[in-house]
DOMARLUM-628885 format. One record per atom (N, C-alpha, C): atom name; y, z, x. Coordinates in steps of 0.001 Angstrom, whole numbers, plus 500000, padded with zeros to 6 digits. Layout:
% DOMARLUM-628885
{a = CA	north = Y	up = Z	east = X}
...
END
This chain:
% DOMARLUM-628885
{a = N	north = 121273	up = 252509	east = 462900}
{a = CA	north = 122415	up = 252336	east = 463776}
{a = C	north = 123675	up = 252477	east = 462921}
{a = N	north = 124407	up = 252926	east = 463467}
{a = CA	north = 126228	up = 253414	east = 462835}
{a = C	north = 126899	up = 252394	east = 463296}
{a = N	north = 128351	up = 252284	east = 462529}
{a = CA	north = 129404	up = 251724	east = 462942}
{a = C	north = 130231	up = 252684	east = 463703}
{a = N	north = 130999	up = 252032	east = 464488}
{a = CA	north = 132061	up = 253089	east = 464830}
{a = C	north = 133627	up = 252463	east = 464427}
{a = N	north = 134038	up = 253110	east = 463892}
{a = CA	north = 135227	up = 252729	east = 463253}
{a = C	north = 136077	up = 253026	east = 463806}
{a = N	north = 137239	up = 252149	east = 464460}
{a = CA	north = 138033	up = 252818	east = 465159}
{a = C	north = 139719	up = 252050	east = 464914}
{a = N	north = 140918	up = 252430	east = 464746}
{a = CA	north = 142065	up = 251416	east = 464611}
{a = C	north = 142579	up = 251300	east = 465997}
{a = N	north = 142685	up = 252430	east = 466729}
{a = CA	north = 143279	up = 251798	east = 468678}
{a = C	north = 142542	up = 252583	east = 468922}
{a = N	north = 142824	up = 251992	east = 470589}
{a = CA	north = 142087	up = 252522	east = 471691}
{a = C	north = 142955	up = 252797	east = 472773}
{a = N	north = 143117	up = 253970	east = 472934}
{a = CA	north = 143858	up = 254217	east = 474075}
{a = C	north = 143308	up = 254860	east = 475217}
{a = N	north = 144264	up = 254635	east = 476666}
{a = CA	north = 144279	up = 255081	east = 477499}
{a = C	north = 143804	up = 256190	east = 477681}
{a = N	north = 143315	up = 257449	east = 478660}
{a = CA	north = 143661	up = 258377	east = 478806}
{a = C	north = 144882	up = 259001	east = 479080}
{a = N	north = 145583	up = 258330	east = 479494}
{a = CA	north = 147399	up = 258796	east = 479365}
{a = C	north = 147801	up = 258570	east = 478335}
{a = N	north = 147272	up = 258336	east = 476968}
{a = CA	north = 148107	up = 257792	east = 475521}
{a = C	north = 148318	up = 256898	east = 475064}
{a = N	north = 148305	up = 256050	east = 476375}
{a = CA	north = 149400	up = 254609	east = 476189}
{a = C	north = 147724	up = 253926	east = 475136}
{a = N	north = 148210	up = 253170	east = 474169}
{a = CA	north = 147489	up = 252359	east = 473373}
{a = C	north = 146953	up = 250991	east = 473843}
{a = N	north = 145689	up = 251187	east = 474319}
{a = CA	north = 145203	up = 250045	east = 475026}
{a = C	north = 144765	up = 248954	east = 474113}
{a = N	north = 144304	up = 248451	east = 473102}
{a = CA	north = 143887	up = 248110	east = 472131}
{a = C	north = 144563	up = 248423	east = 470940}
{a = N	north = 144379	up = 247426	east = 469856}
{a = CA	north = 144648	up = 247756	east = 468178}
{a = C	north = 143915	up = 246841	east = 467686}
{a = N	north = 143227	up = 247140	east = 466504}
{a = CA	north = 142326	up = 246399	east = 465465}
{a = C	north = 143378	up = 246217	east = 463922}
{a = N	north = 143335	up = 245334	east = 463335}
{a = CA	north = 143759	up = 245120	east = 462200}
{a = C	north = 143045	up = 245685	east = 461133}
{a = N	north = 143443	up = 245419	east = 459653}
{a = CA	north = 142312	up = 245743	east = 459603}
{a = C	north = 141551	up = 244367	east = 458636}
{a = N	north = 142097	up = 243063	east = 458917}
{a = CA	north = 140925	up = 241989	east = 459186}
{a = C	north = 140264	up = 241696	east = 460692}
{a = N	north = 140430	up = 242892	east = 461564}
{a = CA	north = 139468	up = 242848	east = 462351}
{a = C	north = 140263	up = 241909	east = 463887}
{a = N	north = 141661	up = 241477	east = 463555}
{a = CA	north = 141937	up = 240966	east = 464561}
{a = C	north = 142121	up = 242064	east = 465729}
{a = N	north = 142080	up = 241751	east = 466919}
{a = CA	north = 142181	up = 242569	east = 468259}
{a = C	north = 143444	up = 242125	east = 468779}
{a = N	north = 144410	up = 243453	east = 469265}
{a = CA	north = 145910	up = 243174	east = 469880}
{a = C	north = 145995	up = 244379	east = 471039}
{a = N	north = 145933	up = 243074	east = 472302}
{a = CA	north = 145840	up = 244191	east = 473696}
{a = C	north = 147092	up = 244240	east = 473912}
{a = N	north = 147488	up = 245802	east = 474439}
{a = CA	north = 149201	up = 245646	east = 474760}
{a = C	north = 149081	up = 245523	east = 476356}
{a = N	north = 150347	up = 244830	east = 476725}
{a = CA	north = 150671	up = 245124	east = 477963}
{a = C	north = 149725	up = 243857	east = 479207}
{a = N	north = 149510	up = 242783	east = 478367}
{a = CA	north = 148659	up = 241871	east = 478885}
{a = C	north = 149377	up = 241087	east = 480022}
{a = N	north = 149006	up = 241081	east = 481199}
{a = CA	north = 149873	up = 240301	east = 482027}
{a = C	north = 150056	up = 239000	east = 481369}
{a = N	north = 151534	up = 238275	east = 481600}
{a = CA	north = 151935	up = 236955	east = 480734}
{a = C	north = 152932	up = 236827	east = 480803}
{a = N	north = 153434	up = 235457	east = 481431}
{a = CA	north = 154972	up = 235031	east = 481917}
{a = C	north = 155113	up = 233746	east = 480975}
{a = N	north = 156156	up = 233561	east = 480879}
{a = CA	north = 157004	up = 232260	east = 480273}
{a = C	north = 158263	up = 231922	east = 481072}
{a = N	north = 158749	up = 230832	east = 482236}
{a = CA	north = 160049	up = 230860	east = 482581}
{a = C	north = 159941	up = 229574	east = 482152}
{a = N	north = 160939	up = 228858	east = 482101}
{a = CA	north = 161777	up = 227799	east = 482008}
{a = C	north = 163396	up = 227397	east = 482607}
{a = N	north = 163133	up = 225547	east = 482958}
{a = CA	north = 164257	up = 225122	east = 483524}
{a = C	north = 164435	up = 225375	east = 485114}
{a = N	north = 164343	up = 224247	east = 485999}
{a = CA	north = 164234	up = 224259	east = 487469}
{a = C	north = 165530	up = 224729	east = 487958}
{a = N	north = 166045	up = 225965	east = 488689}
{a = CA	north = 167198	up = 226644	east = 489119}
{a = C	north = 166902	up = 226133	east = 490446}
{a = N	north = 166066	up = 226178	east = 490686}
{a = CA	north = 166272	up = 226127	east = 492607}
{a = C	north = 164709	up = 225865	east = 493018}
{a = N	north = 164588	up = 225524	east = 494411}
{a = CA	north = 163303	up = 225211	east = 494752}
{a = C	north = 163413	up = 225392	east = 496436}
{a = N	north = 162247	up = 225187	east = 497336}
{a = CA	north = 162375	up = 225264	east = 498649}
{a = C	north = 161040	up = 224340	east = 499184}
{a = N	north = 161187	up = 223700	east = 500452}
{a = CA	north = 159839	up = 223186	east = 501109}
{a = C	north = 159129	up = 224233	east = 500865}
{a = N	north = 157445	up = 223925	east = 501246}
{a = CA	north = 156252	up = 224984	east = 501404}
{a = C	north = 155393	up = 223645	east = 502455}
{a = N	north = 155622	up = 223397	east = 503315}
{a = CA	north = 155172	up = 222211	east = 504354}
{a = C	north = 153432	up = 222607	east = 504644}
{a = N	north = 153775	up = 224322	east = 504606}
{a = CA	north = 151871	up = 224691	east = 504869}
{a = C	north = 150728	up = 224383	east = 503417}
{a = N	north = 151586	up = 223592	east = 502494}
{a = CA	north = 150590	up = 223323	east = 501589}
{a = C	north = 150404	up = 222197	east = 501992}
{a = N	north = 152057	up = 221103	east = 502119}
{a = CA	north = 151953	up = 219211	east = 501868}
{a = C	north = 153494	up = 219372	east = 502516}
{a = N	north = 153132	up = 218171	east = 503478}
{a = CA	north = 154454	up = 217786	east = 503970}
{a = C	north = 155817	up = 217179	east = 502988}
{a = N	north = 155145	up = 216989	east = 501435}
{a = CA	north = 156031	up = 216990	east = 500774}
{a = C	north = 156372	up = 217635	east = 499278}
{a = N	north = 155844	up = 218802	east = 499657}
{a = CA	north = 155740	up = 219512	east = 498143}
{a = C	north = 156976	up = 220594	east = 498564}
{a = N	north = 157874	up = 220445	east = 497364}
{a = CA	north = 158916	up = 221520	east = 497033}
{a = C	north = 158165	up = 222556	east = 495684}
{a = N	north = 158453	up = 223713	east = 496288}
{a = CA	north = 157646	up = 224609	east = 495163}
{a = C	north = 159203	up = 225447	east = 494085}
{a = N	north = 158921	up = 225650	east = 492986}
{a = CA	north = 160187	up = 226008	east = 492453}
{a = C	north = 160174	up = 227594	east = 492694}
{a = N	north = 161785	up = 228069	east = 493536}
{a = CA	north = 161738	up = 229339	east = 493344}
{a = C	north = 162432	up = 230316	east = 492222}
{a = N	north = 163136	up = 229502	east = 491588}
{a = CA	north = 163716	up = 230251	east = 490430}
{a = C	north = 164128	up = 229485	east = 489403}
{a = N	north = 164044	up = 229754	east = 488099}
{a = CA	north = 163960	up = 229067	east = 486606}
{a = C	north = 165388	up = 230068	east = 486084}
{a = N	north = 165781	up = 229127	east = 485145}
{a = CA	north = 167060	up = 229115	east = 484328}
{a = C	north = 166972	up = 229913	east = 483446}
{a = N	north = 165618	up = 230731	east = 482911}
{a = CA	north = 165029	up = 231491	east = 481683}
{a = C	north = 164130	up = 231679	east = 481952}
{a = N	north = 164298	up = 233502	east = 481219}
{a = CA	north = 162622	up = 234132	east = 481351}
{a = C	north = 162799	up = 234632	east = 480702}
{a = N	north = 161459	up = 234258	east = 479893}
{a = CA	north = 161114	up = 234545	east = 478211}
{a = C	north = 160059	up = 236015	east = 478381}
{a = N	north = 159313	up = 235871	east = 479203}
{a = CA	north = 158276	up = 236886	east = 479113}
{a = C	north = 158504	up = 236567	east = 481056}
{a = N	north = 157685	up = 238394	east = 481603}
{a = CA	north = 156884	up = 238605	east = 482756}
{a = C	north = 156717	up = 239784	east = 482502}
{a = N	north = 155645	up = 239919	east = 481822}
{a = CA	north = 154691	up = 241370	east = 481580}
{a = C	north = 153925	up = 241530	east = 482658}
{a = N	north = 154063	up = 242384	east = 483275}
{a = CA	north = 153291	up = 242474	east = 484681}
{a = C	north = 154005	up = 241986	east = 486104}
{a = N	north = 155432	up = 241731	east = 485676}
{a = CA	north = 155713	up = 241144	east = 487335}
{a = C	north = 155143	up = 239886	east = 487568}
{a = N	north = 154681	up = 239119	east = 487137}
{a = CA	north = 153836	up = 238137	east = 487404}
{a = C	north = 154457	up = 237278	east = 488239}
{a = N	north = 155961	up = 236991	east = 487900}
{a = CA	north = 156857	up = 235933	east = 488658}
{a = C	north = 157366	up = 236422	east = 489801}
{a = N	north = 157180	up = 236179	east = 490769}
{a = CA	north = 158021	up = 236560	east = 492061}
{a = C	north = 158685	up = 235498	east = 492553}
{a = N	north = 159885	up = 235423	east = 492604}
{a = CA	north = 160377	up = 234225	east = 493486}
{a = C	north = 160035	up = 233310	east = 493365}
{a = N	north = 159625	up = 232910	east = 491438}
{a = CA	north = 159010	up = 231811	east = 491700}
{a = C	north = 157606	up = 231210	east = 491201}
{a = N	north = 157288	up = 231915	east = 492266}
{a = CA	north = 155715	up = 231799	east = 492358}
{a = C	north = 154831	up = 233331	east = 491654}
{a = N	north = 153511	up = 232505	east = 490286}
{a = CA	north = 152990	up = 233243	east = 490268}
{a = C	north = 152005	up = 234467	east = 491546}
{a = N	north = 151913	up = 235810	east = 491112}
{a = CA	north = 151565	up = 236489	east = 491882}
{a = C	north = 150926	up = 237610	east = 490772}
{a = N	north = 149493	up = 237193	east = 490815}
{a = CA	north = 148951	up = 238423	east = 489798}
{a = C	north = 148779	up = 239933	east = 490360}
{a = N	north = 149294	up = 240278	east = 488832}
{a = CA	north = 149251	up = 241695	east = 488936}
{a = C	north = 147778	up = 242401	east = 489295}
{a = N	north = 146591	up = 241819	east = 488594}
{a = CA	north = 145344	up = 242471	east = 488303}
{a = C	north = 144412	up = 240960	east = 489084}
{a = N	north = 143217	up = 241412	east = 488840}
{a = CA	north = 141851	up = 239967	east = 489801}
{a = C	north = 141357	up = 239583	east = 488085}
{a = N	north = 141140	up = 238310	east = 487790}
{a = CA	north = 141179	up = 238427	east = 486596}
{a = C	north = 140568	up = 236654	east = 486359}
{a = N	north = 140571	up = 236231	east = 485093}
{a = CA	north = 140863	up = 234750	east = 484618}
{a = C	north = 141749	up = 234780	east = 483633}
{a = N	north = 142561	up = 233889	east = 484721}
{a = CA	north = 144168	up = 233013	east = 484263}
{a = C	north = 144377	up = 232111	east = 483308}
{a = N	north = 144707	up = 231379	east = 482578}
{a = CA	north = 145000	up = 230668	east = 481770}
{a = C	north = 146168	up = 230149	east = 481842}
{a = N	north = 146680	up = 228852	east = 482625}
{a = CA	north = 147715	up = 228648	east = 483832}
{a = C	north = 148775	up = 227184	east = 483577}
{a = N	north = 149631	up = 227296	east = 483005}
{a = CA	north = 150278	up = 226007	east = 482855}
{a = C	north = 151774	up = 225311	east = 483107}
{a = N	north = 151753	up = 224604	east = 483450}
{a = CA	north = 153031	up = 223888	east = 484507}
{a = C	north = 153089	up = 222365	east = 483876}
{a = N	north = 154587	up = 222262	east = 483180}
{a = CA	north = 154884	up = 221144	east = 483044}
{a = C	north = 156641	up = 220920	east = 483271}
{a = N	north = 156359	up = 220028	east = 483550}
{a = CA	north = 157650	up = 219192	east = 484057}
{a = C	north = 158370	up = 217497	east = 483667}
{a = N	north = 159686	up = 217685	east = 483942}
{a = CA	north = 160024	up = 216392	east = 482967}
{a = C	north = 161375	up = 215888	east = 483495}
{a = N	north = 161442	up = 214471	east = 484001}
{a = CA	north = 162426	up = 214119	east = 484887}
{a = C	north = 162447	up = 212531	east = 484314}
{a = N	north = 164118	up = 212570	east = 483466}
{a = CA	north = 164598	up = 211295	east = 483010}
{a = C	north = 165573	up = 210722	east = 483459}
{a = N	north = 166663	up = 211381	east = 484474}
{a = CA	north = 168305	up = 210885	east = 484519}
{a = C	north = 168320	up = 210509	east = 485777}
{a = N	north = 166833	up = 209297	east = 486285}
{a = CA	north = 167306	up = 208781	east = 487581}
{a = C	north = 166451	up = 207691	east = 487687}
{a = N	north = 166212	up = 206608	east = 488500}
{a = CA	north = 165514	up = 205463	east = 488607}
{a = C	north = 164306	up = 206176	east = 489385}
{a = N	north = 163418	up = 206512	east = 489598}
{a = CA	north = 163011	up = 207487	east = 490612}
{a = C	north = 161339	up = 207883	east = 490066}
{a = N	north = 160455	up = 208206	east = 490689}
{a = CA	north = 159215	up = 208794	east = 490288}
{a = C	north = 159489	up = 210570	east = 489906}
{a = N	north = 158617	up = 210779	east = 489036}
{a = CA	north = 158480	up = 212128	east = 488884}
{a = C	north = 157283	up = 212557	east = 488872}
{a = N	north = 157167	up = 214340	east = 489314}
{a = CA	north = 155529	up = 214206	east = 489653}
{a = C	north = 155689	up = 216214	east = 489378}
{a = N	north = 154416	up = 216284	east = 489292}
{a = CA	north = 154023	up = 217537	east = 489045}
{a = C	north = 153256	up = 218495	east = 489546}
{a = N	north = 153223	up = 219316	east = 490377}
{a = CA	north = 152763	up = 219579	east = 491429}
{a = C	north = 152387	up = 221456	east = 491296}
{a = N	north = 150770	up = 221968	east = 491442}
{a = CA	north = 150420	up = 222714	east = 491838}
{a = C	north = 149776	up = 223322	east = 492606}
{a = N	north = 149610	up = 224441	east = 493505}
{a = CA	north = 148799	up = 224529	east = 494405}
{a = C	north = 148555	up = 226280	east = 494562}
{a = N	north = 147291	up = 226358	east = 495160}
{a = CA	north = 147109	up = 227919	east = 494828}
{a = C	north = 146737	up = 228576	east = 496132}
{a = N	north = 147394	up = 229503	east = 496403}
{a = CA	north = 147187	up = 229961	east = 498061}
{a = C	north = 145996	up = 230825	east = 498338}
{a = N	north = 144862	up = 231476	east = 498804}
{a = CA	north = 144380	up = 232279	east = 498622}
{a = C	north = 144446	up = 233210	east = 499999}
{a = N	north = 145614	up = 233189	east = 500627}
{a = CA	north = 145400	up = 234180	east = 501709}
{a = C	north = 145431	up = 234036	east = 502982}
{a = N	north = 145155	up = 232309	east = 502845}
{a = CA	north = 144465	up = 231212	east = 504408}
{a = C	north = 144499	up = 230329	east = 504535}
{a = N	north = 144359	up = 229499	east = 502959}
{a = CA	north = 144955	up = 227731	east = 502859}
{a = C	north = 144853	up = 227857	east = 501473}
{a = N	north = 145902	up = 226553	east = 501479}
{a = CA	north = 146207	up = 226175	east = 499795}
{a = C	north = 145513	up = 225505	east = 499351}
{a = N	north = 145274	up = 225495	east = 497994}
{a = CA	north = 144113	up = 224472	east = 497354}
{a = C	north = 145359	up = 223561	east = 496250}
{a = N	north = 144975	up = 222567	east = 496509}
{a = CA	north = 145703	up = 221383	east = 495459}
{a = C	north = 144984	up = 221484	east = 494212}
{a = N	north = 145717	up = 221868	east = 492829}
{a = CA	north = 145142	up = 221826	east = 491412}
{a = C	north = 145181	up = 220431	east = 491221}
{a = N	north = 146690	up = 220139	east = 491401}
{a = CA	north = 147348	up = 218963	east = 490682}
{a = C	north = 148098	up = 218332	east = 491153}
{a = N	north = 148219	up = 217021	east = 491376}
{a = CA	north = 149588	up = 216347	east = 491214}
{a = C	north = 149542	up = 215461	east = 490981}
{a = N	north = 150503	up = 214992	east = 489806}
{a = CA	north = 150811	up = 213984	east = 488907}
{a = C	north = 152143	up = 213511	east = 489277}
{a = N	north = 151801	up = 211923	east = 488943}
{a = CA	north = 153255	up = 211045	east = 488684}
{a = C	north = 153889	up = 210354	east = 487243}
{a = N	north = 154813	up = 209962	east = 487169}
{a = CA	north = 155004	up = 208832	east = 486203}
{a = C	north = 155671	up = 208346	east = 486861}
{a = N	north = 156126	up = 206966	east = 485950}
{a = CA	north = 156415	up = 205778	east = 486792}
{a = C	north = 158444	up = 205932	east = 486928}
{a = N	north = 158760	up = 204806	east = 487607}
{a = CA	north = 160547	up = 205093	east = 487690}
{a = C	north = 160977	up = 204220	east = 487025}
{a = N	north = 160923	up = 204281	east = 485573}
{a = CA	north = 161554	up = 203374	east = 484732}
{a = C	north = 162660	up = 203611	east = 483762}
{a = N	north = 163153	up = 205285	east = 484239}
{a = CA	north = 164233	up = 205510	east = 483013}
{a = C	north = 162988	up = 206287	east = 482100}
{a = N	north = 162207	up = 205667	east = 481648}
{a = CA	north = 161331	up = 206893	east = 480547}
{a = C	north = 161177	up = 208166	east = 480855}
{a = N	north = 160944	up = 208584	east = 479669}
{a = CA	north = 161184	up = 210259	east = 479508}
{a = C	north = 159927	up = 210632	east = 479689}
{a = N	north = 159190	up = 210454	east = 481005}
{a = CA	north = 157685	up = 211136	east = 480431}
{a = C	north = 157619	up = 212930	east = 481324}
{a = N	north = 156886	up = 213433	east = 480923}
{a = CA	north = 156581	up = 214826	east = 480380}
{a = C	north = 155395	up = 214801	east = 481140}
{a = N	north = 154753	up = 215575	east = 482837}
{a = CA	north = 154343	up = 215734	east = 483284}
{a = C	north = 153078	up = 217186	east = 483781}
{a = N	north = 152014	up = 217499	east = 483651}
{a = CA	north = 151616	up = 218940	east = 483682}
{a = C	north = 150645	up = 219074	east = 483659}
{a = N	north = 149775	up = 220242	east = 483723}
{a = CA	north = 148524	up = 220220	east = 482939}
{a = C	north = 148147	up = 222151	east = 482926}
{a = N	north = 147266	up = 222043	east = 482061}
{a = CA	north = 147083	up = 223673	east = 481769}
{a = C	north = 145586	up = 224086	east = 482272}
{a = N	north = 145182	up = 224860	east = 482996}
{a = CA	north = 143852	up = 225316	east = 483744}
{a = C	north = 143497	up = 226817	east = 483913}
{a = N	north = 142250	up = 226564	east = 484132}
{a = CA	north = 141691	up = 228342	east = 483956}
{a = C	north = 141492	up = 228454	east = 485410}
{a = N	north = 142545	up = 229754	east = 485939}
{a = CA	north = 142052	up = 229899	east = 487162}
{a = C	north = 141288	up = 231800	east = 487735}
{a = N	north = 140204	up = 231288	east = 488493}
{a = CA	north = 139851	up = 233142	east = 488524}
{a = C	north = 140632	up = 233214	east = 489875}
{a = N	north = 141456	up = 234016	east = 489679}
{a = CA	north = 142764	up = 235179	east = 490836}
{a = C	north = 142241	up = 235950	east = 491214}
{a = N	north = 142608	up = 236546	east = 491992}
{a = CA	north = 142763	up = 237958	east = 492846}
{a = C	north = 144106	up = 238179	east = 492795}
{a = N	north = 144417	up = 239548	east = 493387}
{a = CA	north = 145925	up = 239844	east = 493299}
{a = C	north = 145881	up = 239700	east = 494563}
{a = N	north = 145952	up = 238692	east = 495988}
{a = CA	north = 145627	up = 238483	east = 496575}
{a = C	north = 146077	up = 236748	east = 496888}
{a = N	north = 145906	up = 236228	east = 495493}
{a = CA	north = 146490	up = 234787	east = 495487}
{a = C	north = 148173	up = 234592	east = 495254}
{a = N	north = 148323	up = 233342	east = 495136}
{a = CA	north = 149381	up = 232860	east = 495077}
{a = C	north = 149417	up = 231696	east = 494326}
{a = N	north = 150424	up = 231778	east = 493162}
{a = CA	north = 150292	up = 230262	east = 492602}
{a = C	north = 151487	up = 228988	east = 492557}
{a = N	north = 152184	up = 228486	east = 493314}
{a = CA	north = 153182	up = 227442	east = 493606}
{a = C	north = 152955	up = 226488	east = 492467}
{a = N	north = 154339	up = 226365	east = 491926}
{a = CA	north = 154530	up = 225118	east = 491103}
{a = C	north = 155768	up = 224106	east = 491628}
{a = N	north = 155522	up = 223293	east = 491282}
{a = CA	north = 157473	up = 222375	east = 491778}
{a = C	north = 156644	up = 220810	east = 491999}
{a = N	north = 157362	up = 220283	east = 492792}
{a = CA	north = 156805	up = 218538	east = 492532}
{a = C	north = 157417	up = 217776	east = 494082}
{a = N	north = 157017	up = 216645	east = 493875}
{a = CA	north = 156866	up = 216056	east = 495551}
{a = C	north = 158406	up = 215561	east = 495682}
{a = N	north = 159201	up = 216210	east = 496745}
{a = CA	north = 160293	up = 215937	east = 497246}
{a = C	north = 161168	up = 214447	east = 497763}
{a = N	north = 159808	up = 213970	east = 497495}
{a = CA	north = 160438	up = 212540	east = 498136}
{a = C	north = 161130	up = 211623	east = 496651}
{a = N	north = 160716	up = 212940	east = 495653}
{a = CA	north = 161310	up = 211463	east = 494228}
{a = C	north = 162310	up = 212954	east = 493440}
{a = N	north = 162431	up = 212836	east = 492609}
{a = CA	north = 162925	up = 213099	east = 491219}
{a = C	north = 162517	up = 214664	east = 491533}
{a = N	north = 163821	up = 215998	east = 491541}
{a = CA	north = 162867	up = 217165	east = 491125}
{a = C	north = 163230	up = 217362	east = 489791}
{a = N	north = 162301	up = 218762	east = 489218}
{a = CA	north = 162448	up = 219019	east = 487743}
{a = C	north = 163511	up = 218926	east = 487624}
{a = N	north = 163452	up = 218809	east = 486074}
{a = CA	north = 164669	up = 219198	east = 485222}
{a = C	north = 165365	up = 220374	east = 484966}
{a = N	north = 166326	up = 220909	east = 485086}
{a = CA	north = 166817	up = 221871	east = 485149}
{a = C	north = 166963	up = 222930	east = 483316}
{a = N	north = 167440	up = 221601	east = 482649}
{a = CA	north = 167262	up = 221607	east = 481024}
{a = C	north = 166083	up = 222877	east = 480699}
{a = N	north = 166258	up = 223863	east = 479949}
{a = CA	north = 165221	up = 224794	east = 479905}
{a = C	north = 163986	up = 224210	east = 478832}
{a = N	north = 164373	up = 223306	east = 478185}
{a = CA	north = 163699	up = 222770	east = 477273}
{a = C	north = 162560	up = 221583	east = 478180}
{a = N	north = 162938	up = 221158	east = 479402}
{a = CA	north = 161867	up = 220077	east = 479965}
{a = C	north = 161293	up = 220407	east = 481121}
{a = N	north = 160877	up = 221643	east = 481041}
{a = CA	north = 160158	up = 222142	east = 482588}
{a = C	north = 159430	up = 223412	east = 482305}
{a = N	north = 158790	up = 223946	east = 482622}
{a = CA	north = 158285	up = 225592	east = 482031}
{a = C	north = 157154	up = 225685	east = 482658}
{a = N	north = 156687	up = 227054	east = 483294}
{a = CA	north = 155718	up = 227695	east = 483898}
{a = C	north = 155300	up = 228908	east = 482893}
{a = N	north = 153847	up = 228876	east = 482062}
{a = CA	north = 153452	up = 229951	east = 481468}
{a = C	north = 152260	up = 230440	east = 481871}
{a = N	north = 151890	up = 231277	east = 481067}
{a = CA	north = 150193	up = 231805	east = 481362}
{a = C	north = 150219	up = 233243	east = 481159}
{a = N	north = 148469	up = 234127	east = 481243}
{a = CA	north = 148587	up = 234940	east = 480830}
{a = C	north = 147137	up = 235038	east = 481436}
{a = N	north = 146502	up = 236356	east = 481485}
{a = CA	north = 145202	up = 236431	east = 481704}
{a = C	north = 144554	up = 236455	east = 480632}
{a = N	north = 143051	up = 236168	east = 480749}
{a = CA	north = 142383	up = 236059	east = 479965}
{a = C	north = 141512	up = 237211	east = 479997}
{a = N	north = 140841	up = 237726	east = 480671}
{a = CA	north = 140282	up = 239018	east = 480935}
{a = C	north = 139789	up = 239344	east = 482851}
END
């Protein structure tokens, strides 16, 4: 049996789908993968929870390779597994804060998450990170329960990332 030795792999149109190092690390270009940060704005979504505000636009965007962000809300480009994370962080009020995701598939929403901390003035830091299998077909809502504290606007205490995994 042979090796096949190869440094990229490209497309049939050129474009370089792959690169190998040459300690062998692997670098895919063009990988769907968003980074926003900082709560700009938000709206009800009542067909998930009579009290979930989902965020529609962030203060910073670091990455959306693929379009991924629409209004907001993730919206994959490709059917895939996600690698999916939402955290949030609310200090400058007496008030609960909470963290809130939910994933649409077309017909009803499914609840990932939602988290609280308590209303004491502390700074706590709310979220969690999950593998989800998509379709381009889904929908992914982030934002937190309307009746307390929404995110932080600060780009440094709120952020929606992720990326596919294959």
């Amino acid at each position: 049996m042979s090796n096949l030795l190869v440094q990229n792999i490209k497309h049939t149109n050129g474009t370089t789908a792959q690169t190998i190092d040459s300690s062998g690390r692997v670098f895919r270009s063009n990988i769907p993968n968003w980074l926003v940060r900082g709560h700009a704005g938000s709206a009800s979504l009542t067909a998930a929870n009579a009290n979930f505000d989902y965020i529609t636009s962030y203060t910073t965007t670091d990455a959306n390779v693929g379009n991924c962000i629409q209004s907001g809300i993730l919206v994959p480009p490709v059917d895939g597994l996600y690698s999916v994370s939402y955290f949030s962080n609310e200090n400058t009020s007496n008030n609960y804060n909470s963290s809130v995701m939910y994933v649409y598939d077309g017909s009803s929403y499914t609840q990932i998450f939602w988290h609280y901390g308590a209303d004491d003035y502390a700074n706590y830091t709310l979220g969690a990170t999950v593998t989800l299998s998509l379709t381009t077909s889904h929908r992914v809502y982030v934002g937190f329960d309307d009746r307390y504290s929404a995110a932080v606007s600060d780009n440094g205490k709120s952020s929606f990332s992720g990326f596919l995994i294959g």
